[in-house]
C-alpha positions in Angstrom: -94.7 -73.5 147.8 -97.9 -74.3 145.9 -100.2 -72.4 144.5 -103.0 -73.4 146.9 -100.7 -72.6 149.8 -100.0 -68.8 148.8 -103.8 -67.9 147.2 -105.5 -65.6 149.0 -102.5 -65.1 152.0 -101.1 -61.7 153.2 -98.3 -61.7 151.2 -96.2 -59.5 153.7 -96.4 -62.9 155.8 -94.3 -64.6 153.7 -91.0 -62.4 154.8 -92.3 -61.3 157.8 -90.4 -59.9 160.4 -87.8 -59.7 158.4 -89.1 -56.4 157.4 -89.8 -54.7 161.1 -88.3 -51.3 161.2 -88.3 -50.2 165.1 -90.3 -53.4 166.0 -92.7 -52.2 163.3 -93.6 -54.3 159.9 -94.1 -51.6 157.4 -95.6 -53.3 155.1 -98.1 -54.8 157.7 -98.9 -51.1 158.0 -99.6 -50.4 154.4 -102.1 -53.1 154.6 -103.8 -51.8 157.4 -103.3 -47.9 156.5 -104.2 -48.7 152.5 -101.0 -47.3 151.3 -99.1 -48.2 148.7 -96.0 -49.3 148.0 -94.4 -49.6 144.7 -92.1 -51.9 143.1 -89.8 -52.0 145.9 -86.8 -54.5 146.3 -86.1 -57.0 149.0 -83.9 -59.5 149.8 -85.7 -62.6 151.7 -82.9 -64.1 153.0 -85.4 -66.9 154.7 -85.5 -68.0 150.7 -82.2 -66.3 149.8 -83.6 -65.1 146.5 -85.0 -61.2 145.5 -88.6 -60.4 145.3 -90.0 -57.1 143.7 -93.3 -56.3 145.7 -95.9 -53.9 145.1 -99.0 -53.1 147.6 -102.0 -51.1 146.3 -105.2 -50.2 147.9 -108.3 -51.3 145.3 -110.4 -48.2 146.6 -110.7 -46.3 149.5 -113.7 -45.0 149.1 -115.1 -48.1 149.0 -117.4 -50.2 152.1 -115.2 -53.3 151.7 -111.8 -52.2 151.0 -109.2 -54.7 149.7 -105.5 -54.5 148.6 -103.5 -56.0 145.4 -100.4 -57.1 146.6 -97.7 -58.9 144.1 -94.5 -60.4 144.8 -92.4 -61.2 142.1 -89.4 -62.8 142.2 -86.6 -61.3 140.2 -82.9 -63.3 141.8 -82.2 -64.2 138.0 -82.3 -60.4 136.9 -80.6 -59.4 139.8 -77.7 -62.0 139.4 -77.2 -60.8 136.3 -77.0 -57.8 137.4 -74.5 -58.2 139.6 -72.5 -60.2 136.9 -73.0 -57.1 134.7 -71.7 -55.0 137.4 -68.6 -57.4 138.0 -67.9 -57.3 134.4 -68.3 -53.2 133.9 -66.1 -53.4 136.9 -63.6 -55.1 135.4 -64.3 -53.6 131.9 -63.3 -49.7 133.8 -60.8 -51.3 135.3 -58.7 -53.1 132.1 -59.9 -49.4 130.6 -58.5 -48.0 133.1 -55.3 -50.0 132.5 -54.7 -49.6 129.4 -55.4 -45.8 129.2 -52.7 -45.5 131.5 -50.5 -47.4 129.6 -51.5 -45.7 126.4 -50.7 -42.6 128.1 -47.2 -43.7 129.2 -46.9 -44.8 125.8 -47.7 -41.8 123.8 -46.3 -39.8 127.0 -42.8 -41.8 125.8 -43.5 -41.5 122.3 -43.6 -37.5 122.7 -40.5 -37.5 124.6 -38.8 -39.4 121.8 -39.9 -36.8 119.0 -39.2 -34.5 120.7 -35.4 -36.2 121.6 -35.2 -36.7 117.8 -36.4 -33.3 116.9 -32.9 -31.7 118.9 -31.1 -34.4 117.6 -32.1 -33.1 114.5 -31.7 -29.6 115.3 -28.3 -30.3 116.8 -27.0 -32.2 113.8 -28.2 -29.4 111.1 -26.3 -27.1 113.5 -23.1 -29.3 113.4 -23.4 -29.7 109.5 -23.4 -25.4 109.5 -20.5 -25.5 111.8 -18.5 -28.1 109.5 -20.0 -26.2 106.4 -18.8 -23.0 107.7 -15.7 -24.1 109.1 -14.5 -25.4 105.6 -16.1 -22.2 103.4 -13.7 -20.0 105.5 -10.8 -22.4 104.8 -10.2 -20.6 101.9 -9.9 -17.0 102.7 -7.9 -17.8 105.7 -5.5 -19.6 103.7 -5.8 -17.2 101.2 -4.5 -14.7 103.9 -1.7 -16.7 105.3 -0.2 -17.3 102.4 0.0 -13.5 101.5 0.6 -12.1 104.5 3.8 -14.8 105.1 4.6 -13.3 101.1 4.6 -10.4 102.6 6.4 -10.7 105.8 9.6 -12.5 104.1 9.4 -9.6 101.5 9.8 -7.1 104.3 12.5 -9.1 105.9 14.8 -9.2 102.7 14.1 -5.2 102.0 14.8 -4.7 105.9 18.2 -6.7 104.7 19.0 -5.1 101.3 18.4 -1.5 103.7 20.6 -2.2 106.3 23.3 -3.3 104.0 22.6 -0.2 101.6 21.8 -2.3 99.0 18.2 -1.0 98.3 17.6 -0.2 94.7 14.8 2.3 94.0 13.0 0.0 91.5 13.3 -2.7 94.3 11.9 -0.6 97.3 8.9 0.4 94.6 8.2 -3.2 93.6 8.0 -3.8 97.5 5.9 -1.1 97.9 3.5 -2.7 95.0 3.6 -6.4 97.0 2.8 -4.8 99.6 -0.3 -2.7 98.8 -1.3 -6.0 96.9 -0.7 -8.3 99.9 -2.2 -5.7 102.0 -5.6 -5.5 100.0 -5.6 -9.3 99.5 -5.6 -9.8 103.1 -7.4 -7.3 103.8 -10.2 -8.4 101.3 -10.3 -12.3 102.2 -10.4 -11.7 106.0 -13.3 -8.8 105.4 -15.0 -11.9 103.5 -14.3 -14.8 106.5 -15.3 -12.2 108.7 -18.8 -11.9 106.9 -19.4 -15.5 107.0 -18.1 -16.2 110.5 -20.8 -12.9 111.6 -23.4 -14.7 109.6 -22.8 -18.2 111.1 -22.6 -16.8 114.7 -26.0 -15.3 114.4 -27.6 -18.3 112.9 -26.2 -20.9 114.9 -27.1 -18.9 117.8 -30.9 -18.0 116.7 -30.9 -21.8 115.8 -30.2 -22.8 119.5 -32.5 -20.5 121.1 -36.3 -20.2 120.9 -36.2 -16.4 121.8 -38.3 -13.9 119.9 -36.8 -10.6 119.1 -37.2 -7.6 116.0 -34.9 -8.6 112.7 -34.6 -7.3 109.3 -35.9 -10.1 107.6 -33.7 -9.6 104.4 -30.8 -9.3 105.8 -31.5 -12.1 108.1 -32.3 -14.5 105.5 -29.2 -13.3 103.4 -27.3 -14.7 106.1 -28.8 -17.9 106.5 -28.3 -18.1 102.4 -24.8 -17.6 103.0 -24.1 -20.0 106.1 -25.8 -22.6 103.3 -23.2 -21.6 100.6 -20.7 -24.7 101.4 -23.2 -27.2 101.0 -25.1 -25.5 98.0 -22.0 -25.7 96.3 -22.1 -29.5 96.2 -25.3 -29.4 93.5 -25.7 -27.6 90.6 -28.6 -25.5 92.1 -28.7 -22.0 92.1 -30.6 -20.1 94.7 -32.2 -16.6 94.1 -34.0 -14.5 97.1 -36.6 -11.7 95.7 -37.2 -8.7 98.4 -37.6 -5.5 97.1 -37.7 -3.5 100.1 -36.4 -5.0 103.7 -39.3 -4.0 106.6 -38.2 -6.0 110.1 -40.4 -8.4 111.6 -40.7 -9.4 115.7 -41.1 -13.2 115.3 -38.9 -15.9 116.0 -35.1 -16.3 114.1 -34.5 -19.6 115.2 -38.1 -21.1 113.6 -37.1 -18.7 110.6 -33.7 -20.1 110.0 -35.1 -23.8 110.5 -37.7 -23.3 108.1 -35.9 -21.8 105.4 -32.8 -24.5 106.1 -35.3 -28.0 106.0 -37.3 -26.5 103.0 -34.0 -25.9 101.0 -32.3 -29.2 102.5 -35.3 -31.0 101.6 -35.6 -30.0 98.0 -31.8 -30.9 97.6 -32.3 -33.8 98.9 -35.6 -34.8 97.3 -35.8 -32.6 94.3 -33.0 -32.6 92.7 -31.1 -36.0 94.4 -30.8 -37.4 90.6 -27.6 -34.2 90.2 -30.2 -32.7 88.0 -29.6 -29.1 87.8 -32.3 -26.5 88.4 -33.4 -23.2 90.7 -34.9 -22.6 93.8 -36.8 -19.4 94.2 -37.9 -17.3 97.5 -39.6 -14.1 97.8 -40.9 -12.4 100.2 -44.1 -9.9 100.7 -45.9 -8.0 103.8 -49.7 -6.7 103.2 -51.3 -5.5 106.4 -48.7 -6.9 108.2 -49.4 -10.0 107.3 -45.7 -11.7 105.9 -45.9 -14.6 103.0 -42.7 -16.4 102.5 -43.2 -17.8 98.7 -40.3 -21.1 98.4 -40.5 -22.9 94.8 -38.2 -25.4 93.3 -37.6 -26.6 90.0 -37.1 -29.8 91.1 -39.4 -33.7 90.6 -42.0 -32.5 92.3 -44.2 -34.9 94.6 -46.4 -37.6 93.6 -49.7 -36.8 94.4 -50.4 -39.4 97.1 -48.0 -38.4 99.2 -48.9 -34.6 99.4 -51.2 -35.3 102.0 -48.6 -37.2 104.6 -45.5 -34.8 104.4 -46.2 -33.1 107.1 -46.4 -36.6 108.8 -43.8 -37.1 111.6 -41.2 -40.1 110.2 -42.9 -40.4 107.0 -40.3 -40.1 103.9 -39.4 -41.7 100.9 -35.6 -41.9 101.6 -35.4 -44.1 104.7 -33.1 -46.2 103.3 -30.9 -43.6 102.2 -30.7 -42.4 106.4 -33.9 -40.0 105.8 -35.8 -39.6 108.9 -39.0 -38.1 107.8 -38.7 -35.5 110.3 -37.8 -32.5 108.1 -40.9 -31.5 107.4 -43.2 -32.6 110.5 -40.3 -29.4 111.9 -41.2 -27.1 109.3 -45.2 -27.6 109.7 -44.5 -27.6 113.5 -42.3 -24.6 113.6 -44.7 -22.3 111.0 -47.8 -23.1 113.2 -47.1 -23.2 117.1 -43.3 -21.3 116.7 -44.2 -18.1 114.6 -48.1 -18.8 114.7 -48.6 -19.2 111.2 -49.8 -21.4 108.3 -48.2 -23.8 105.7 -49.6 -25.3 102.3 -48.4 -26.9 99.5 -48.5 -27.1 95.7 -46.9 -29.7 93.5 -47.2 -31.9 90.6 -44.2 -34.8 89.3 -42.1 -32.9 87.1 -43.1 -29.5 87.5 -41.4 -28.5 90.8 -42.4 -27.8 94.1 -43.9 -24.6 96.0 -44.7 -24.1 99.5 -46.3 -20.9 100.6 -45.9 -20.1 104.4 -48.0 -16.5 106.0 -47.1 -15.8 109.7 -47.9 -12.3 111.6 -45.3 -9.7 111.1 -45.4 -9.1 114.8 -46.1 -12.3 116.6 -47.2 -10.7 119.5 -50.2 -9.0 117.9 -51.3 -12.3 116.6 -53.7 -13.3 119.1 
């Protein structure tokens, strides 16, 4: 259309009827009613494009009163448009695919911690049990031997009786062995007893998740001694400072863990070079608040790794078999398990100290 052809025409004629709502053109009515109409959309499908029209009375107060009427065509902004709408479509949709699969994939990635974090558990437990089991070796042997002393000794003075043949210096030495034998036994199996008692209740805090009221010094003397077998393998000595044992209603099991993986992990990381040295824990409660103070004499850690230790799978011994998991438990366990807080101090070759504060009564922690 030229210029000539559209100058001065009604422009509602170009797309009339197309418009006619109940047989009625409403912008014909506009027009003749001097109301306006603004910016409004349309698609002409006589010219298959999209016009943007607008319809405004000049004044109405006027003798002569005219309209301004426009018609714009805007098909190129409205394709795009639509081509933006198609792409945002498929944008939300490929979003939408791969948030699902980022979910599955973290969803599987927290199932997999979490698989290796019992495996983990499990294994510490079977190193207690095979720890344990060989620690009470001894005493048990110890035992057997003199109680089978023992037994043929009472056979051959049951003999030498029967037959008369008892001397008096014979029936005392028997009487010696026997007291001996007797508080030997006695002695050893009071001693496998003790560690058996402290293994039970560890290994069975350590597979349970249950809170309950301990004495914490006597608790943590036992998990000191159900780690005797394998402290014995490094020339580390272990000292445990509590002046005065209060009880606590928190969780054993994250307790045991904790105390376990920081003492494993300074063996293992501290003092892996066979060096000799100490490792220190103490214990305090202000305003029933507990602080757990664990220091080591050991390397110490270099400086840019303090900030990832609490990482899961980061460690510096994964090609020795370390999974980096030791601590991740520890940081995990001291602030969801026993609702608490964990920080560390350390510098290369001046040891190690963590310093862990949890509720004395977990319930009352908020």
């Amino acid at each position: 259309m030229t210029r000539e052809s559209l100058m001065y025409q009604p422009i509602h004629e170009l797309f009339h009827p197309q418009t006619l709502i109940d047989g009625r053109c409403r912008y014909c009515e506009a027009i003749e009613n001097h109301h306006n109409i603004s910016n409004e959309e349309v698609y002409l499908e006589r010219y298959h494009r999209w016009f943007l029209i607008s319809i405004a009375s000049i004044d109405k107060q006027a003798k002569h009163k005219g309209m301004v009427q426009s018609l714009t065509n805007i098909s190129t902004q409205k394709a795009h448009e639509s081509q933006l709408q198609r792409h945002q479509h498929d944008l939300e949709q490929t979003v939408k695919g791969r948030t699902i699969e980022l979910q599955e994939s973290f969803d599987e990635l927290v199932t997999t911690q979490e698989k290796l974090l019992e495996s983990k558990k499990m294994a510490s437990l079977g190193g207690l049990v095979a720890g344990i089991a060989h620690e009470i070796n001894t005493p048990i042997g110890v035992s057997l031997t003199a109680a089978s002393y023992l037994d043929e000794s009472t056979k051959q003075i049951t003999q030498k009786l029967a037959a008369n043949e008892m001397k008096r210096s014979e029936f005392e030495r028997y009487i010696n062995q026997a007291q001996d034998g007797s508080e030997l036994i006695i002695n050893n199996l009071q001693r496998a007893a003790k560690l058996i008692g402290s293994f039970k209740q560890v290994a069975v805090d350590q597979s349970s998740e249950q809170t309950r009221s301990f004495a914490i010094k006597e608790y943590i003397q036992e998990v000191l001694t159900s780690l005797k077998p394998t402290l014995r393998n490094y020339p580390v000595t272990v000292s445990f400072d509590l002046a005065d044992d209060f009880s606590v209603t928190s969780s054993p099991s994250a307790i045991s863990q904790i105390i376990t993986n920081l003492i494993m992990n300074s063996l293992k990381h501290g003092f892996d070079d066979g060096s000799s040295g100490i490792i220190t824990l103490s214990v305090t409660n202000e305003d029933e608040v507990v602080t757990l103070l664990f220091s080591d004499s050991g390397k110490g850690i270099p400086e840019e790794h303090l900030a990832k230790i609490y990482e899961p799978f980061f460690t510096t011994k994964r090609a020795q078999g370390g999974s980096g998991l030791g601590m991740n438990i520890i940081f995990n366990l001291v602030n969801h398990t026993i609702g608490g807080h964990i920080s560390c101090r350390s510098q290369l070759g001046e040891g190690t100290q963590f310093e862990i504060t949890f509720p004395q009564n977990i319930n009352s922690s908020g």
